[in-house]
N, CA, C and O atoms as a CHARMM CRD file, in Angstrom:
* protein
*
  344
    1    1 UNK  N    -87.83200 -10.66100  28.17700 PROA 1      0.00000
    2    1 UNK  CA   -86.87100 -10.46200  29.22800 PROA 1      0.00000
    3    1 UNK  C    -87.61800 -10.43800  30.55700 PROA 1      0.00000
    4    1 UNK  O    -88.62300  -9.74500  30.71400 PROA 1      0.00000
    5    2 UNK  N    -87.00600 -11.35500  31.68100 PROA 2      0.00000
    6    2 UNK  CA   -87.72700 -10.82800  32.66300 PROA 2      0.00000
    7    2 UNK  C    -87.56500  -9.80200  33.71000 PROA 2      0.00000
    8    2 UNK  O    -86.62100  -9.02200  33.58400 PROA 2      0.00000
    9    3 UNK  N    -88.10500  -9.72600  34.40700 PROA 3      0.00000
   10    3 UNK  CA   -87.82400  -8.36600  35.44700 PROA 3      0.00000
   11    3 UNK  C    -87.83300  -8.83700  36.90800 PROA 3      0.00000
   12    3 UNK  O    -87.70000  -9.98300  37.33800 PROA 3      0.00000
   13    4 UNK  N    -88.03300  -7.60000  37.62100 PROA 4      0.00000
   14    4 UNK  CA   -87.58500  -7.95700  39.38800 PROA 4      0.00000
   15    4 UNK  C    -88.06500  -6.40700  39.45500 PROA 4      0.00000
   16    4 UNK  O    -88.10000  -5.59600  38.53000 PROA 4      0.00000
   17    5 UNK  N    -88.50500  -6.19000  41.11800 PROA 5      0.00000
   18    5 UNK  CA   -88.54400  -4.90900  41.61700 PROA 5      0.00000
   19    5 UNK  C    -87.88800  -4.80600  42.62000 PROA 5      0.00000
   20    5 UNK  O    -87.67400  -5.73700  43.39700 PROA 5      0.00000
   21    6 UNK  N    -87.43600  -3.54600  42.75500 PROA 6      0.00000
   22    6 UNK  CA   -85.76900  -3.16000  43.35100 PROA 6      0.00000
   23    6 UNK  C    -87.15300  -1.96700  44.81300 PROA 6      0.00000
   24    6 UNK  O    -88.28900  -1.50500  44.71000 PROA 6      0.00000
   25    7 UNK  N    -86.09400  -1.99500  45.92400 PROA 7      0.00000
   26    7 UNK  CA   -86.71800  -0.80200  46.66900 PROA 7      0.00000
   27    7 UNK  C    -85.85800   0.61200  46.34800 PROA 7      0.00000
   28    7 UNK  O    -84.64800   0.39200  46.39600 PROA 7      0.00000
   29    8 UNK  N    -86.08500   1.56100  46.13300 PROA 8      0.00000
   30    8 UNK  CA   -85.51900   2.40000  46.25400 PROA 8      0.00000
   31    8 UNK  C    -86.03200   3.67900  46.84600 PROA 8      0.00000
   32    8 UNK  O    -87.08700   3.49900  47.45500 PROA 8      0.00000
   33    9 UNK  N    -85.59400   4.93800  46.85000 PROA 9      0.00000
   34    9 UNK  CA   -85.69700   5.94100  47.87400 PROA 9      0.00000
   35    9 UNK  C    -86.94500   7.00300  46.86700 PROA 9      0.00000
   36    9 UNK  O    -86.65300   7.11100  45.67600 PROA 9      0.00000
   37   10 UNK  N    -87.60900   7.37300  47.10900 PROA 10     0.00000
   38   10 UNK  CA   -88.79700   8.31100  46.40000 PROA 10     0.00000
   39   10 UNK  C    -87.84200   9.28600  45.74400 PROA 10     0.00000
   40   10 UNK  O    -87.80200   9.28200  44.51300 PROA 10     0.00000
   41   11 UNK  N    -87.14500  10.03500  46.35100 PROA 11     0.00000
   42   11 UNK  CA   -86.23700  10.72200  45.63100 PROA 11     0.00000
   43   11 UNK  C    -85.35800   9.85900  44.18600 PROA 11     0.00000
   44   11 UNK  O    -85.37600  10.06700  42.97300 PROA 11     0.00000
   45   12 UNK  N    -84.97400   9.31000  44.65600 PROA 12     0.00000
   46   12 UNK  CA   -84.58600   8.46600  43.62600 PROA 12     0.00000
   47   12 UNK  C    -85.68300   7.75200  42.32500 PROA 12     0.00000
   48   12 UNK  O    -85.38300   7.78600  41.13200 PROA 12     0.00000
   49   13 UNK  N    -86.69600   7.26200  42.75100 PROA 13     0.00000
   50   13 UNK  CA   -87.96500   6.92800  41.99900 PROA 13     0.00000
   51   13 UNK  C    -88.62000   8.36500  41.09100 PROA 13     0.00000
   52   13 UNK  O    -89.37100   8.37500  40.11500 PROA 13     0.00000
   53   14 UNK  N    -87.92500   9.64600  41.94300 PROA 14     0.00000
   54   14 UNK  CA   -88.41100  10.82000  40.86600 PROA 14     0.00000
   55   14 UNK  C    -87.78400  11.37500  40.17300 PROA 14     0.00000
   56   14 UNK  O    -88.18700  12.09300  39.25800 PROA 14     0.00000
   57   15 UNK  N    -86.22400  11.06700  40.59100 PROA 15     0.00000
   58   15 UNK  CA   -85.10500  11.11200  39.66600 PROA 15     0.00000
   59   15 UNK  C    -85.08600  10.65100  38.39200 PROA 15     0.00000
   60   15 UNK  O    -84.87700  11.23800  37.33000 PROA 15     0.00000
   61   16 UNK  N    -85.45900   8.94000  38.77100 PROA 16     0.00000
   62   16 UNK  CA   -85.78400   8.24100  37.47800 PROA 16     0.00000
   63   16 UNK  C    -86.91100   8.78000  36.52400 PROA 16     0.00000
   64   16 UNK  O    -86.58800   9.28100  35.44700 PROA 16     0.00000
   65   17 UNK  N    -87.89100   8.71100  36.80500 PROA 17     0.00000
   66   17 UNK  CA   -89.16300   9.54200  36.18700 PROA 17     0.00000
   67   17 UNK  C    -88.76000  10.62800  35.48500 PROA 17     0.00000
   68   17 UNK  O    -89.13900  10.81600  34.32900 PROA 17     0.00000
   69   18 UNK  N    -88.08100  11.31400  36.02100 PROA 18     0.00000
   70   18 UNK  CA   -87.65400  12.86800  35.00900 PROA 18     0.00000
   71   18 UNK  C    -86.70300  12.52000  34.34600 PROA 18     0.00000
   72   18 UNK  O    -86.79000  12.98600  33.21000 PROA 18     0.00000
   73   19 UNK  N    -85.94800  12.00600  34.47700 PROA 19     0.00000
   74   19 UNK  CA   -84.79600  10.72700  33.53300 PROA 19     0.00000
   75   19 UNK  C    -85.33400  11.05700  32.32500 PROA 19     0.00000
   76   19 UNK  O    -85.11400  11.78900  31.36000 PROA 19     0.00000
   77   20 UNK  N    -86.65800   9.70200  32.99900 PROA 20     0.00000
   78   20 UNK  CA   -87.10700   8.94400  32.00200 PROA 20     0.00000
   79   20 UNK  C    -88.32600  10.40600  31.02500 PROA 20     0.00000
   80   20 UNK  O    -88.58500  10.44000  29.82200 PROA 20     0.00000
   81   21 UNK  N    -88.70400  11.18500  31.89600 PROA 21     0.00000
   82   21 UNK  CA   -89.27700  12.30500  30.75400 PROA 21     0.00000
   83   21 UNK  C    -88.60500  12.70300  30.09200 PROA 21     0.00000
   84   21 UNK  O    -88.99600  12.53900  28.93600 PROA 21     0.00000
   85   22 UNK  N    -87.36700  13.37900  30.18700 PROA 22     0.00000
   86   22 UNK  CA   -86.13600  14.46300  29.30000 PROA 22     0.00000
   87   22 UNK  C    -85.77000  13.32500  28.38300 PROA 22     0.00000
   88   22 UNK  O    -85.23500  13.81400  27.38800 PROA 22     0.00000
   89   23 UNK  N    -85.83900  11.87500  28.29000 PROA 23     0.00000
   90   23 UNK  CA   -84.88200  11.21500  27.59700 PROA 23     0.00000
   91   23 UNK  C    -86.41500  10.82200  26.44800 PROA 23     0.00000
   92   23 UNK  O    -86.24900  10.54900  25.25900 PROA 23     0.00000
   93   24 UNK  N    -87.60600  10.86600  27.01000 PROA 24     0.00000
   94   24 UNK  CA   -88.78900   9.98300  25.99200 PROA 24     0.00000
   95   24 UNK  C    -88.72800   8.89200  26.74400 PROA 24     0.00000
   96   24 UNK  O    -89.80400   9.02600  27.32700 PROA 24     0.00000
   97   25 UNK  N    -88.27400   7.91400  27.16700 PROA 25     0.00000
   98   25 UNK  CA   -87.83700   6.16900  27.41800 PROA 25     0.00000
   99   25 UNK  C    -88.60500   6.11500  28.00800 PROA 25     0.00000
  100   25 UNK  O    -89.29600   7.06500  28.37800 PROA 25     0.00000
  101   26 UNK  N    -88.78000   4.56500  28.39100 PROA 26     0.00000
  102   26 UNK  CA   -89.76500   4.48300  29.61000 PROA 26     0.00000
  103   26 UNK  C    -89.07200   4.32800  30.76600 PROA 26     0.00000
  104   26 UNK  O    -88.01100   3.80900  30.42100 PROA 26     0.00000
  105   27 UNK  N    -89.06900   4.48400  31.95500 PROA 27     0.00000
  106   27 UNK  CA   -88.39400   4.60300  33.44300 PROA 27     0.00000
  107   27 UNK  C    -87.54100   3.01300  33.08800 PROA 27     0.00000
  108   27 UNK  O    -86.31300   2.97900  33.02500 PROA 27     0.00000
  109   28 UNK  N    -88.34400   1.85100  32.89300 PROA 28     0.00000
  110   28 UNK  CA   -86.89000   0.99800  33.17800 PROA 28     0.00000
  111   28 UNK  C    -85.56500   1.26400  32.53900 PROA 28     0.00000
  112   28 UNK  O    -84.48300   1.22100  33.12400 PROA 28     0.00000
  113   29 UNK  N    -85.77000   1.55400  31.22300 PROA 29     0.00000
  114   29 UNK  CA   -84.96100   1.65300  29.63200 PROA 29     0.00000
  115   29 UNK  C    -83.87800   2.82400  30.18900 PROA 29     0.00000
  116   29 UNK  O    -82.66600   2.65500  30.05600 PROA 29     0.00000
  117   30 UNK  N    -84.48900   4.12500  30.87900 PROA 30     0.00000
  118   30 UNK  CA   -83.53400   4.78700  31.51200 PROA 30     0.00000
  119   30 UNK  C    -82.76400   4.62400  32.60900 PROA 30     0.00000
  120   30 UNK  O    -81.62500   5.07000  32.75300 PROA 30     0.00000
  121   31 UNK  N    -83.48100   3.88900  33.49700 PROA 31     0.00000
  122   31 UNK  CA   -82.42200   3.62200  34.13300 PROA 31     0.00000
  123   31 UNK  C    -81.46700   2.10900  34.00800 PROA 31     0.00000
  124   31 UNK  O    -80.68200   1.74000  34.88100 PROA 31     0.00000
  125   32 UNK  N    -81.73500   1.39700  32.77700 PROA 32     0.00000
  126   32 UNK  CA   -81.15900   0.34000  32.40100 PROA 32     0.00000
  127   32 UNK  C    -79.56800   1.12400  31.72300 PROA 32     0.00000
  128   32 UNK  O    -78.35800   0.90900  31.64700 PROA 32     0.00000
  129   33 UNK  N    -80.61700   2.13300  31.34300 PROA 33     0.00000
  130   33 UNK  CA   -79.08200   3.02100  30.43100 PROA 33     0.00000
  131   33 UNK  C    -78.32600   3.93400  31.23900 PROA 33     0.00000
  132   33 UNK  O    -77.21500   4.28500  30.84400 PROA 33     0.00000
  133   34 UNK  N    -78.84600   4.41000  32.44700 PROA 34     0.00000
  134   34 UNK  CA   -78.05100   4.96000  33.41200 PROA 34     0.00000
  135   34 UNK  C    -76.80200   4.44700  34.12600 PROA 34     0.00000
  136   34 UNK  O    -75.68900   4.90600  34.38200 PROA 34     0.00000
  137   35 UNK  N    -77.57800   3.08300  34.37800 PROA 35     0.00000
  138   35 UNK  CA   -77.01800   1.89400  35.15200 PROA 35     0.00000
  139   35 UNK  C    -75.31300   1.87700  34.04300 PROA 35     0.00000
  140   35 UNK  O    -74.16000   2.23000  34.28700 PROA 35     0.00000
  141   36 UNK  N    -75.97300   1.29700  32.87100 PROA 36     0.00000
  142   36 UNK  CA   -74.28400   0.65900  32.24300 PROA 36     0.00000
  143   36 UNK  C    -73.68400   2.13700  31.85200 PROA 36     0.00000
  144   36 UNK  O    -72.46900   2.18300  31.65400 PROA 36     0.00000
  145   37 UNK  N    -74.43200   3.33200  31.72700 PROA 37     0.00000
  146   37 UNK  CA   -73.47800   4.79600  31.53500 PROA 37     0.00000
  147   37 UNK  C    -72.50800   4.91100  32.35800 PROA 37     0.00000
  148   37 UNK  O    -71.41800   5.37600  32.02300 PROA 37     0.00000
  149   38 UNK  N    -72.92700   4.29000  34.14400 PROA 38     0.00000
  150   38 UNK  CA   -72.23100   4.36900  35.31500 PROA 38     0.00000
  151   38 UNK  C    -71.21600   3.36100  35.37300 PROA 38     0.00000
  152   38 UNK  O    -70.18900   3.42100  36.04900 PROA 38     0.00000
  153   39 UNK  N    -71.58800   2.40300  34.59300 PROA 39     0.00000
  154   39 UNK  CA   -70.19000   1.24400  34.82600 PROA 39     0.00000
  155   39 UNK  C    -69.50100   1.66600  33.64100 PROA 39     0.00000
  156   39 UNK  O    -68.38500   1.18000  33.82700 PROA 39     0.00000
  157   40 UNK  N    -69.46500   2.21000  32.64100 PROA 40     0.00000
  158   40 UNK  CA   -68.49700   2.45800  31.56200 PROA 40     0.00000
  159   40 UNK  C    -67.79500   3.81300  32.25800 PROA 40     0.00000
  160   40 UNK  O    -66.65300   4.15400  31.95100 PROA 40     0.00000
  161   41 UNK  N    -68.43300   4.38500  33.01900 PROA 41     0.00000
  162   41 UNK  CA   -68.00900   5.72500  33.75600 PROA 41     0.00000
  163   41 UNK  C    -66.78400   4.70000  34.60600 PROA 41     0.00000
  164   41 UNK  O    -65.58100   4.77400  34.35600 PROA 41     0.00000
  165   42 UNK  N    -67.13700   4.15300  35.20500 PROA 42     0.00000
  166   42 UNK  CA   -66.30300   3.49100  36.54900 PROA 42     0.00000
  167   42 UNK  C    -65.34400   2.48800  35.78800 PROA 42     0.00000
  168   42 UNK  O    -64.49700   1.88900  36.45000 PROA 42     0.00000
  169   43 UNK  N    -65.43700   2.29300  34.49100 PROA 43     0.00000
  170   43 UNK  CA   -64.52300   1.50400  34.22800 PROA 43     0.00000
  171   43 UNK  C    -63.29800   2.33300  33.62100 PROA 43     0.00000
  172   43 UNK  O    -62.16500   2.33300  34.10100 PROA 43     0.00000
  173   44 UNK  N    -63.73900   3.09300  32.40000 PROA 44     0.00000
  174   44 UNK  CA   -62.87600   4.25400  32.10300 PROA 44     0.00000
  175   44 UNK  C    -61.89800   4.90800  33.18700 PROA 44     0.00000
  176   44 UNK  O    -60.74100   5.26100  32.95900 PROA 44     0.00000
  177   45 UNK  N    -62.69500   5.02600  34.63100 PROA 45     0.00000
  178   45 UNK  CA   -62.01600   5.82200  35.60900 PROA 45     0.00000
  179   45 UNK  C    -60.96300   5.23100  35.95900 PROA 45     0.00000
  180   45 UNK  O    -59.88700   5.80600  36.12300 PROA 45     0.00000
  181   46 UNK  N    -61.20800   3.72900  36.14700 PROA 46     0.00000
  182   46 UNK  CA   -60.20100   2.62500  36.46900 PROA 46     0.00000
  183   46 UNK  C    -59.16900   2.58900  35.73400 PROA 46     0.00000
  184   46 UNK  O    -58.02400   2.51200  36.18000 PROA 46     0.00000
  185   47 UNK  N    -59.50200   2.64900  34.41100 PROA 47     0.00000
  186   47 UNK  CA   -58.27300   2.62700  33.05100 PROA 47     0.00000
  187   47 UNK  C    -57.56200   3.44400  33.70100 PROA 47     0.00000
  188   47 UNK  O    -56.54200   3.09600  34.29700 PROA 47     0.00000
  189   48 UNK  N    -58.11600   4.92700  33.66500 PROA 48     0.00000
  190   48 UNK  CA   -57.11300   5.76800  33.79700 PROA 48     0.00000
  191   48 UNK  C    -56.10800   5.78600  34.73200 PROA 48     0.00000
  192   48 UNK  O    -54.90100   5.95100  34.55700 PROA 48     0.00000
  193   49 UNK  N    -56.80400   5.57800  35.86900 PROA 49     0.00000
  194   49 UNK  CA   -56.08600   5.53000  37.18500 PROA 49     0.00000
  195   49 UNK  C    -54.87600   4.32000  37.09900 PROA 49     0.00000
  196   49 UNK  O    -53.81800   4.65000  37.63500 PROA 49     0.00000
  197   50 UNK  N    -54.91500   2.97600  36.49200 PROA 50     0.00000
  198   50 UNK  CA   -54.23700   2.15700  36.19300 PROA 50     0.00000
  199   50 UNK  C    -53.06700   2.92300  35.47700 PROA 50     0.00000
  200   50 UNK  O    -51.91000   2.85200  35.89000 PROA 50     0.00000
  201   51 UNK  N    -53.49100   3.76400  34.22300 PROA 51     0.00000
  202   51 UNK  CA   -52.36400   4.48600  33.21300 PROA 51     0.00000
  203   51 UNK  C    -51.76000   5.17000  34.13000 PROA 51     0.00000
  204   51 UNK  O    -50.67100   4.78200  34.55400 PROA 51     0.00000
  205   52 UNK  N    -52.29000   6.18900  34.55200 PROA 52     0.00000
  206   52 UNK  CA   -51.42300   6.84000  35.36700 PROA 52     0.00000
  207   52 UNK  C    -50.56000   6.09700  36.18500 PROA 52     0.00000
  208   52 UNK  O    -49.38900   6.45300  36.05400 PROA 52     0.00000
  209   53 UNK  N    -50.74700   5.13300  37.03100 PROA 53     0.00000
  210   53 UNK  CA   -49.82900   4.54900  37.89200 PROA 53     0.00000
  211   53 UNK  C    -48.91300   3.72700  37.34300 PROA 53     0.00000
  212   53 UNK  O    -47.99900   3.24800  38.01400 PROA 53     0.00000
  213   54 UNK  N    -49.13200   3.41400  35.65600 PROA 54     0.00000
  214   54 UNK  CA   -47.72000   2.70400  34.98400 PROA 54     0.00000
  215   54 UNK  C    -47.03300   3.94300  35.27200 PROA 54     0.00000
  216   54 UNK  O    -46.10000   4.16500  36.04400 PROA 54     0.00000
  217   55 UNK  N    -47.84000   4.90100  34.30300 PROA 55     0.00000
  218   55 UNK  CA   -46.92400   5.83100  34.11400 PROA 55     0.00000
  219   55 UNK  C    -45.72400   6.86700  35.11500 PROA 55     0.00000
  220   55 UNK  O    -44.77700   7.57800  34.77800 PROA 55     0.00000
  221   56 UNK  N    -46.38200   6.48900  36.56400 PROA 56     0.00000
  222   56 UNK  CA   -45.43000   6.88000  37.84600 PROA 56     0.00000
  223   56 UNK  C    -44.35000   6.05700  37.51900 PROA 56     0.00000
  224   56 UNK  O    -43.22200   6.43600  37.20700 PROA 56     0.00000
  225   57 UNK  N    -44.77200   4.86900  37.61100 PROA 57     0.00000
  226   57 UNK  CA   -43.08900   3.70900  37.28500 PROA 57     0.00000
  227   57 UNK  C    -42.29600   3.91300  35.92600 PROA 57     0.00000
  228   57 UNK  O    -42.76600   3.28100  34.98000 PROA 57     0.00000
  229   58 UNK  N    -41.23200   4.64600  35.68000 PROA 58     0.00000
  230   58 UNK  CA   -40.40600   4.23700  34.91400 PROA 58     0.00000
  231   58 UNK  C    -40.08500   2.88100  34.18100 PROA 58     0.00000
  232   58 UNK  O    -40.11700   2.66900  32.96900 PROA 58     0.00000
  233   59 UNK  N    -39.88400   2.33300  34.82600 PROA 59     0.00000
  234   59 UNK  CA   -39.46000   0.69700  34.45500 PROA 59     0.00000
  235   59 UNK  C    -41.14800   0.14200  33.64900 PROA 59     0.00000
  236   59 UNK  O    -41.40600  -0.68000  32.77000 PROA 59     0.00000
  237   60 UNK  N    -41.83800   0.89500  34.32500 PROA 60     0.00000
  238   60 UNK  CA   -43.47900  -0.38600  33.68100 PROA 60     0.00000
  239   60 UNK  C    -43.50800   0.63400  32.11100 PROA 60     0.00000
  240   60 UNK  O    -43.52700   0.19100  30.96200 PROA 60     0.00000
  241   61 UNK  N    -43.50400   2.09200  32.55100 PROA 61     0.00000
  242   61 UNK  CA   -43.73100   3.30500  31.51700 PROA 61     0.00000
  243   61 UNK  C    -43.32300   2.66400  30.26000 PROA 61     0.00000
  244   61 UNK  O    -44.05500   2.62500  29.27000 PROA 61     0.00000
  245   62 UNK  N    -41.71900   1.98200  30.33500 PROA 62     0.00000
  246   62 UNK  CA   -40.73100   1.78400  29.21900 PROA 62     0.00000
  247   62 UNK  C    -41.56000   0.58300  28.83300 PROA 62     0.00000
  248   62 UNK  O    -42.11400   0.52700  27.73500 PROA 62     0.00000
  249   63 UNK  N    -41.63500  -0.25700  29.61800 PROA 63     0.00000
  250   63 UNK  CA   -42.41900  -1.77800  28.90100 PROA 63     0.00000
  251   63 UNK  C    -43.36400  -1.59100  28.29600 PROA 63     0.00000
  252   63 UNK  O    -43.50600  -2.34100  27.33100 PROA 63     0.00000
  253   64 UNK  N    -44.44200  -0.54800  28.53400 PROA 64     0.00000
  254   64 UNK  CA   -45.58300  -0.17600  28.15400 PROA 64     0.00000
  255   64 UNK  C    -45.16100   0.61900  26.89300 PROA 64     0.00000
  256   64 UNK  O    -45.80400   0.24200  25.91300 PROA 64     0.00000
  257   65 UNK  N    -44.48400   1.37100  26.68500 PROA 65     0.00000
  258   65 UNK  CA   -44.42900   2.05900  25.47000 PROA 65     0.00000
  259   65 UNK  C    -43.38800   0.80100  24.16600 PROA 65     0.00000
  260   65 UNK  O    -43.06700   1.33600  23.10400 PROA 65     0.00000
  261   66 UNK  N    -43.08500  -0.30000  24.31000 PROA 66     0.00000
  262   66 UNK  CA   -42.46200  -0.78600  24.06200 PROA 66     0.00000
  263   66 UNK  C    -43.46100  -1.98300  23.23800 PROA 66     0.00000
  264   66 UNK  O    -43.32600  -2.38700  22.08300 PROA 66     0.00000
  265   67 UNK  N    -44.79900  -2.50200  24.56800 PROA 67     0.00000
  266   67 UNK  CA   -45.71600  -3.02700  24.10700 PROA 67     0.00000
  267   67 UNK  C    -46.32500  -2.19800  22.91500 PROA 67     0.00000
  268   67 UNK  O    -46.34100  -2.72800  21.80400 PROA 67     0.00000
  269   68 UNK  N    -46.71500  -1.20700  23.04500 PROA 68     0.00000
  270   68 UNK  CA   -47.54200   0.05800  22.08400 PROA 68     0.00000
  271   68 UNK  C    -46.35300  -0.35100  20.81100 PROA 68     0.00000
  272   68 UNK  O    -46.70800  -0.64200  19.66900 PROA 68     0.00000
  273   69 UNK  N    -45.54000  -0.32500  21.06300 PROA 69     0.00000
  274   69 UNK  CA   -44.68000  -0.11200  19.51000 PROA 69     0.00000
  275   69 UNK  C    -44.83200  -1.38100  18.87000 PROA 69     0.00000
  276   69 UNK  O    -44.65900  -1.40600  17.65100 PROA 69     0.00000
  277   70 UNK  N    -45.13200  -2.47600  19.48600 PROA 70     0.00000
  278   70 UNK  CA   -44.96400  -3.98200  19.37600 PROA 70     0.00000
  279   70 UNK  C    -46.32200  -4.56800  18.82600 PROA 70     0.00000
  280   70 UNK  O    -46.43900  -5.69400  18.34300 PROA 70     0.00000
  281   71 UNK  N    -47.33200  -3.63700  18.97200 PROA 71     0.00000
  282   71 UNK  CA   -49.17400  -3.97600  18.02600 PROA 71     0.00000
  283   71 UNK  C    -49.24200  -2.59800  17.50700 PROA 71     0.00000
  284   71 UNK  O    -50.37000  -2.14500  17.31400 PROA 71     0.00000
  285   72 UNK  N    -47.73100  -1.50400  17.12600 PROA 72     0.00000
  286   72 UNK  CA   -48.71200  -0.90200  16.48500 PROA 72     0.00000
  287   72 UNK  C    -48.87700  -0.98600  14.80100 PROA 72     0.00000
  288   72 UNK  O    -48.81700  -0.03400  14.02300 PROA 72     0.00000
  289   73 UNK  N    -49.04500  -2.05500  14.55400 PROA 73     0.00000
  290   73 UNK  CA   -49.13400  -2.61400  12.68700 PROA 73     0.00000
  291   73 UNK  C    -50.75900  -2.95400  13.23700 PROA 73     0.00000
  292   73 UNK  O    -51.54000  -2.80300  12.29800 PROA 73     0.00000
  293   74 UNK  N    -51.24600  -3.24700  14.13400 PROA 74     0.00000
  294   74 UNK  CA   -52.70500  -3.43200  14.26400 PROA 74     0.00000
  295   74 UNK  C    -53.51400  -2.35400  14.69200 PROA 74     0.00000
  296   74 UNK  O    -54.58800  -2.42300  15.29200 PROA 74     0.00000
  297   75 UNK  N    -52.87100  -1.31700  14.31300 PROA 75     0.00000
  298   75 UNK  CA   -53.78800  -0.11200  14.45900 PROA 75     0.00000
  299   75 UNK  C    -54.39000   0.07700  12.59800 PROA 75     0.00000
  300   75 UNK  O    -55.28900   0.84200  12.24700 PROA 75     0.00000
  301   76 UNK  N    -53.80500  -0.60200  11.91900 PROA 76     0.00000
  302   76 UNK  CA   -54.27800  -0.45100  10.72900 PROA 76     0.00000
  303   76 UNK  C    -55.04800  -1.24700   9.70700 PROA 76     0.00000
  304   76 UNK  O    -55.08500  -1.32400   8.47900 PROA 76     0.00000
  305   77 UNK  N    -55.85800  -2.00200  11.10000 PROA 77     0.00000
  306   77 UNK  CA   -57.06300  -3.17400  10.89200 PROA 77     0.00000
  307   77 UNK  C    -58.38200  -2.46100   9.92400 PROA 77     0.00000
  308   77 UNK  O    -59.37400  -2.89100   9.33400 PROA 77     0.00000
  309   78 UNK  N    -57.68700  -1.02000  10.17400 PROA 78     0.00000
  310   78 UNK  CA   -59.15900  -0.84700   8.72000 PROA 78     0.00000
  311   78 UNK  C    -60.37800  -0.24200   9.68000 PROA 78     0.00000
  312   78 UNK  O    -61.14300   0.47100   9.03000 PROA 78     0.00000
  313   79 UNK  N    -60.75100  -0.38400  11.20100 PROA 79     0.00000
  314   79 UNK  CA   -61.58000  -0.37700  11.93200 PROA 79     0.00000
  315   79 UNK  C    -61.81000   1.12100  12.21900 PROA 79     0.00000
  316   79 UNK  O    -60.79300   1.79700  12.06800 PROA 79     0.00000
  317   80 UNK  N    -63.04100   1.87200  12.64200 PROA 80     0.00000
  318   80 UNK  CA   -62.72900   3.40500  12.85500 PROA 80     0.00000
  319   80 UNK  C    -62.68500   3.41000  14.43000 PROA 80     0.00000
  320   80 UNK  O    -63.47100   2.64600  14.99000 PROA 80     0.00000
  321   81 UNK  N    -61.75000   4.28200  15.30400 PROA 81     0.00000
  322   81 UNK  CA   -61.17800   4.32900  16.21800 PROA 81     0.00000
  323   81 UNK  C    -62.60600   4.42300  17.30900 PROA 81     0.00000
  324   81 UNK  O    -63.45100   5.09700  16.72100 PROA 81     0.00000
  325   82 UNK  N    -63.14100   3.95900  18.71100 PROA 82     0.00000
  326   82 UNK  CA   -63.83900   4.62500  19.68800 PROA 82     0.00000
  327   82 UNK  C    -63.45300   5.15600  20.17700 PROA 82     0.00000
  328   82 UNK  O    -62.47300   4.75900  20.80700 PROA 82     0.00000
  329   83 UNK  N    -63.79100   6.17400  20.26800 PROA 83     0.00000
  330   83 UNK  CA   -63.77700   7.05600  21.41300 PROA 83     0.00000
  331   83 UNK  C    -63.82300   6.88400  22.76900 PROA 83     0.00000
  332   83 UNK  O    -64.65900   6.16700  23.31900 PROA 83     0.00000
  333   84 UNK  N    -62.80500   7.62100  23.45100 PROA 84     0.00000
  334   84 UNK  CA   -62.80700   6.56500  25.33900 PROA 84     0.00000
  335   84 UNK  C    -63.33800   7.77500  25.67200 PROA 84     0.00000
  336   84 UNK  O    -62.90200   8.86100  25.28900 PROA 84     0.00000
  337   85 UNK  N    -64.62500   7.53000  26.64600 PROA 85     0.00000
  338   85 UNK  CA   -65.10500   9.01900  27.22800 PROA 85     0.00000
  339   85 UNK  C    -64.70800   8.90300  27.78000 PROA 85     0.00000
  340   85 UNK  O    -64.02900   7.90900  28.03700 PROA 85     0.00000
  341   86 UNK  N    -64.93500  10.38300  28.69300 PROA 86     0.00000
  342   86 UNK  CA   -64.76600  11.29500  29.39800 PROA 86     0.00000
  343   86 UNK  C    -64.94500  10.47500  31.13900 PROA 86     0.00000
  344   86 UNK  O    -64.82500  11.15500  32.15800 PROA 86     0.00000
């Protein structure tokens, strides 16, 4: 794989470092895993915020619970459920 060097702030460069001590990893690996922790963070947040705003609309609420009733025979694909964090 190749790489690149990024500038960042010393504070931040010692952030990573202690990251990367508490976790074992080496500094890139942690913050490679920080990095996509933060976009599954920001994407989840998005979901939600999306749900919630069907769920203000009545009219979308009903379509939406209507869709849910309409795949739910494919909840029983056999698959074990993920978990949506936090």
């Amino acid at each position: 794989m190749s790489s690149t060097t990024i500038r960042i702030s010393q504070q931040a460069r010692d952030e990573a470092r202690e990251l990367a001590r508490a976790t074992g990893k080496p500094i890139s690996q942690a913050v490679e895993e920080a990095i996509r922790a933060e976009r599954r963070r920001l994407f989840w947040a998005s979901f939600r915020q999306a749900a919630a705003t069907v769920l203000k609309d009545p009219s979308a609420a009903t379509e939406e619970a209507a869709d849910r009733e309409l795949f739910e025979g494919a909840l029983g694909d056999g698959l074990d459920a993920e978990p949506i964090p936090d």
